[in-house]
N, C-alpha and C positions, 0 to 999 in steps of 0.2 A: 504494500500500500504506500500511496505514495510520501503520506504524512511521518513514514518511518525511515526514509531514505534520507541520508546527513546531508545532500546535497538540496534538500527541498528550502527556499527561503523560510525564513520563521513568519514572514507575513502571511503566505499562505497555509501553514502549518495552523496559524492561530484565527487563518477565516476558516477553515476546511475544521476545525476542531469545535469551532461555532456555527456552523450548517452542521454539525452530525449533532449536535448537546440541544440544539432546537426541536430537531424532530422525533428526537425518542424521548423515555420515561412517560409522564403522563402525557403529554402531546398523542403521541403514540399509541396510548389505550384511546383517547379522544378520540382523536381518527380511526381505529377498529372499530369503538361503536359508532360512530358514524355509517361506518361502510358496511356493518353489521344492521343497521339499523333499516339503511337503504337499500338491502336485499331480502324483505318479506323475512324476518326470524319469526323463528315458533318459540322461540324462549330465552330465556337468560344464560341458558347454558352455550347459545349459539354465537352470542358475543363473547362465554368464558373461553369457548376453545378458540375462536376466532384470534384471542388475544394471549392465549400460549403458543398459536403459530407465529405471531407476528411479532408483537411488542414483549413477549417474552424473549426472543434471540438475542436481545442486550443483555442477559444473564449471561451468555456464552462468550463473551468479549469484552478488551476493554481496549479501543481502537487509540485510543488518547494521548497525546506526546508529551505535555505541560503537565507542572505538578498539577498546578488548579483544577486546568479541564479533567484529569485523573480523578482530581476527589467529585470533580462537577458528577462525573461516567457512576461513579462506586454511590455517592447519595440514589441516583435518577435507579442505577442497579437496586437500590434496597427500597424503593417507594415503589417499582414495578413487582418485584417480591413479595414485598406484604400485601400489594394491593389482589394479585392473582391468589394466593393463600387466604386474603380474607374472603374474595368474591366464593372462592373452591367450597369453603365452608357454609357460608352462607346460603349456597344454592345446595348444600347436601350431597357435594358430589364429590365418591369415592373412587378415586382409580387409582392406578400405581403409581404414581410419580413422585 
């Protein structure tokens, strides 16, 4: 990626680190239910998976070059966590993960 290569300026390292910190964490779940919302769902569980396919993959990474944007990445990481673990619960739903 390119934000990890030592030759990338830090100007774009620190726009490219602020277009990725925008669009995920809650943004992220926002825009799932949105897109969830806008295709006929049958229930609330159709926005829970929708947002373990989608806004859950920031659990699997941390794209981030800067200290800051790192801790920005690791916050947005733990608000999308707890928020998928509360909704899981909430809706009664048991599967493996």
């Amino acid at each position: 990626m390119l934000l990890n290569i030592d030759t990338t300026p830090k100007e774009l390292v620190l726009l490219m680190e602020a277009d990725l910190l925008d669009e995920e964490g809650a943004m992220g779940i926002v825009f799932d239910c949105m897109t969830v919302g806008a295709s006929s769902p049958t229930s609330y569980e159709d926005a829970y998976y929708h947002i373990k396919n989608y806004s859950a993959n920031i659990l699997n990474y941390n794209p981030m070059v800067t200290d800051k944007a790192k801790l920005y990445w690791l916050q947005k990481q733990k608000a999308v966590s707890e928020f998928i673990d509360l909704l899981k619960l909430e809706l009664g739903i048991y599967d493996n993960d």
